[in-house]
C-alpha positions as CSV (number, residue, x, y, z in Angstrom):
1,X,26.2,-29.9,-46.1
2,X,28.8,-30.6,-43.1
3,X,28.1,-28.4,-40.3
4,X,31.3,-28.8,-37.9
5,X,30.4,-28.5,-34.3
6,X,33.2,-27.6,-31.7
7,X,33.5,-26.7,-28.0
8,X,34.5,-23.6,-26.3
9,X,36.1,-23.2,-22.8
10,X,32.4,-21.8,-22.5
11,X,30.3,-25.0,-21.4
12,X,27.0,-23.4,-22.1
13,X,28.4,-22.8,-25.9
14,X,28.5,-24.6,-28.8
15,X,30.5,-23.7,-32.3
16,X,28.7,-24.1,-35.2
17,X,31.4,-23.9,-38.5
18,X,29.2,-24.3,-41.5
19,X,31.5,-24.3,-44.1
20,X,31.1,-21.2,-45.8
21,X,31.6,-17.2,-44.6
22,X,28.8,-16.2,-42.1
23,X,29.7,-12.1,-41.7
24,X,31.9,-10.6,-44.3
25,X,33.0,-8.8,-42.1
26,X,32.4,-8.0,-38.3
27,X,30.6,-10.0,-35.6
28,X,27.3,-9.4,-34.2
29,X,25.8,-10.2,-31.0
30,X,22.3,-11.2,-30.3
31,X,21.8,-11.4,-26.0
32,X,17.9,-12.1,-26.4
33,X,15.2,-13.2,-28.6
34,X,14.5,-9.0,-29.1
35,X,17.7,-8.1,-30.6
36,X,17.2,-11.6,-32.7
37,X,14.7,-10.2,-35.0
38,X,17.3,-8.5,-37.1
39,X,18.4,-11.8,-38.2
40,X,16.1,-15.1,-39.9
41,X,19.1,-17.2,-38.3
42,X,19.3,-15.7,-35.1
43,X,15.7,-15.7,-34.8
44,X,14.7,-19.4,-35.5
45,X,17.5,-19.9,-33.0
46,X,15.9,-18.7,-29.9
47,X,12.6,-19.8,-30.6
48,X,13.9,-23.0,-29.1
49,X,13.7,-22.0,-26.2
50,X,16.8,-23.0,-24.2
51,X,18.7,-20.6,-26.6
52,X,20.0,-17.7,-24.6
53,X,22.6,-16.2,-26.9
54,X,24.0,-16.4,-30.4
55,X,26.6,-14.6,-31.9
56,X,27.8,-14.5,-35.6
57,X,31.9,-14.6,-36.5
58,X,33.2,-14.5,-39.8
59,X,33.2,-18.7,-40.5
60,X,31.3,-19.3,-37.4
61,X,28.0,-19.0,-35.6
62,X,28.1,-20.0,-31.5
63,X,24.6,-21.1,-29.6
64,X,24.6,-20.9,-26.2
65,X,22.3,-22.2,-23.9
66,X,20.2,-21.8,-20.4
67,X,22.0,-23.0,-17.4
68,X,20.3,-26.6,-16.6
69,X,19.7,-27.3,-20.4
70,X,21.7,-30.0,-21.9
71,X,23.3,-30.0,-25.4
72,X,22.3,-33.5,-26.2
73,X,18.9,-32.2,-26.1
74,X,19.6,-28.6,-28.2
75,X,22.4,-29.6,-30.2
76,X,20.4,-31.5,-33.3
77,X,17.9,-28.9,-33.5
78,X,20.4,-26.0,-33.6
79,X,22.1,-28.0,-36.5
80,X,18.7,-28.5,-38.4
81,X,18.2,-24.5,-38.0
82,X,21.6,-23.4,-39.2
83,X,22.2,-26.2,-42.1
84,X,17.9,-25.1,-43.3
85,X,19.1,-21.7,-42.9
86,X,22.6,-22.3,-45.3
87,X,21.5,-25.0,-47.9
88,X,18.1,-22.5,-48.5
89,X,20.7,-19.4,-49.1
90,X,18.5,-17.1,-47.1
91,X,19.3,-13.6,-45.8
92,X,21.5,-13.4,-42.7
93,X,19.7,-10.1,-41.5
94,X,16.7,-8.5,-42.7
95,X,17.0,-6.4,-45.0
96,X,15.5,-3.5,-42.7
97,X,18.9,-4.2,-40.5
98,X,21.7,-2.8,-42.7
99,X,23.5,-1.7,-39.1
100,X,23.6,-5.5,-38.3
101,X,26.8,-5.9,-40.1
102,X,28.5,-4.5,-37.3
103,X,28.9,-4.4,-33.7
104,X,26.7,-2.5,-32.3
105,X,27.9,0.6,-30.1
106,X,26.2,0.1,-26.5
107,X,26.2,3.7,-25.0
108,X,26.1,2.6,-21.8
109,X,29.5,0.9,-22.0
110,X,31.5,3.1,-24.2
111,X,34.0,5.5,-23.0
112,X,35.4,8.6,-24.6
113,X,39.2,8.3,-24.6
114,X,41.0,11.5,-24.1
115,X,43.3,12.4,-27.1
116,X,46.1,13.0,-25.2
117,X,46.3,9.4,-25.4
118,X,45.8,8.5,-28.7
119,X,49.0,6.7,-29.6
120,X,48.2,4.6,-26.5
121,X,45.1,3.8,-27.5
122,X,45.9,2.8,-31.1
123,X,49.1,0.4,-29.9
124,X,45.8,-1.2,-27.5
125,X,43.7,-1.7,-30.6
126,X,46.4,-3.0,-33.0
127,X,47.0,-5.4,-30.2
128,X,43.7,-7.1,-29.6
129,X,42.9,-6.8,-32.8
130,X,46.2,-9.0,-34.2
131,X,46.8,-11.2,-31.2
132,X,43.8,-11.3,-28.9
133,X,40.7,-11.2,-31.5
134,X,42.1,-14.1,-33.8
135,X,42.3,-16.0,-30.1
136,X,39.1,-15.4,-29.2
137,X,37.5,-16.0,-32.0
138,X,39.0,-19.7,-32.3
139,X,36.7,-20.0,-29.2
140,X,33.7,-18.6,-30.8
141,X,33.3,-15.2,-29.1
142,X,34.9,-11.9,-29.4
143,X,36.3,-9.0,-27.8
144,X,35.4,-5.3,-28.6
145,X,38.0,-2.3,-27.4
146,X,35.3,0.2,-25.5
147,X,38.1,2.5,-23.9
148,X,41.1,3.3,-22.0
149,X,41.5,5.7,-18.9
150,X,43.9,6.4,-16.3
151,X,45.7,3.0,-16.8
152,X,42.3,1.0,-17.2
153,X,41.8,-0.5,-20.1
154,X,37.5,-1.3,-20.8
155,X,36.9,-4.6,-23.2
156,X,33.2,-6.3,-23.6
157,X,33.4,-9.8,-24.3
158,X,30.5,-11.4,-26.7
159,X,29.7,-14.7,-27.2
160,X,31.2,-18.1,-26.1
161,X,33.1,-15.7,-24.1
162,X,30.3,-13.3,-22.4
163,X,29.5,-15.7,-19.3
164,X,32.5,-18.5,-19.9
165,X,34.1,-19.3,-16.4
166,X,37.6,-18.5,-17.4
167,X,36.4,-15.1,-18.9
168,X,38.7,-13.6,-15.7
169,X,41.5,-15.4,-16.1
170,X,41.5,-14.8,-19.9
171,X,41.0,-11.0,-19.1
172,X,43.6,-11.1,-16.3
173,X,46.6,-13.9,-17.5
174,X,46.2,-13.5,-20.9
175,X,45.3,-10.3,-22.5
176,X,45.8,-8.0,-19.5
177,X,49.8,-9.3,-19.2
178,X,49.9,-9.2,-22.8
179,X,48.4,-5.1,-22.8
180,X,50.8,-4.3,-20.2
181,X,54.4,-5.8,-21.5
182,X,53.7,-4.5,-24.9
183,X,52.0,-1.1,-23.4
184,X,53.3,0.2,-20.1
185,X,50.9,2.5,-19.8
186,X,48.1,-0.1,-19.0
187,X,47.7,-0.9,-15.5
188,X,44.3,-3.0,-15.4
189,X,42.1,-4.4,-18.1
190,X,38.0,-4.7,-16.9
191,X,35.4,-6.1,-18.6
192,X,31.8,-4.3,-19.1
């Protein structure tokens, strides 16, 4: 098995492409060894120790690491989890995690929109979802929609991109210039 490795603009992340679908559909975010015990993958991950974050795309899985650790060290043992993990066809969650096929709704960053602006809201979504998620996603993160009010529109970015130093920029040149000449409505895009 040929495991593909690529970088992201994120230094601290890595892009494993193994060849084969990861998540039929969705992403899925793991922040910490705790929320890596719905996944066998994600879990063998962090028990190396330098692992602070993986995240699972559709044809990808991205590792990143502590600030100070060094790829060269990580990067062979990451490979030797994920390829064990593939060639031994085992389970990408548990099967106690059925809600791991998706993104998880964080309460604490989710907005209600109002309904008065519903077609607003849907042009937003169609838009990150055709232009900006396909983007994204070629640098091993993603971006979720989590609301729009009074001109602001609220995105959280997951992983290569959660932490990458050009997170702003990307938020402010690219999908924030994009959201506004296609939606005139949008003043500001913030990320939580």
């Amino acid at each position: 098995m040929l495991i593909e490795t690529e970088s992201t603009p994120n230094p601290a992340t890595l892009k494993f492409l193994p060849g084969r679908l990861v998540m039929e559909s969705g992403t899925r975010d793991f922040a910490s060894d705790e929320d890596a015990e719905a996944s066998p993958l994600a879990q063998a991950l962090f028990t190396l120790g330098d692992v602070t974050g993986v995240f699972f795309g559709r044809d990808f899985v991205s590792v990143t690491i502590a600030p100070g650790a060094e790829w060269s060290d990580n990067k062979p043992d990451v490979l030797g989890i994920i390829m064990d993990h593939f060639m031994g066809n085992l389970p990408l969650f548990n099967a106690a995690s059925a809600a791991g096929f998706t993104v998880p709704a964080d309460s604490e960053d989710a907005f209600v929109d109002d309904p008065a602006d519903a077609d607003i809201v849907e042009q937003i979504k169609e838009l990150i979802e055709t232009r900006v998620r396909p983007a994204v996603a070629n640098d091993g993160g993603d971006i979720v929609y989590r609301g729009f009010d009074k001109g602001n529109v609220y995105l959280k970015l997951q992983g290569a991109c959660a932490g990458c130093p050009s997170s702003s920029a990307t938020l402010k040149n690219g999908i924030e210039s994009l959201l506004k000449h296609y939606v005139p409505e949008v003043t500001a895009v913030h990320a939580v």
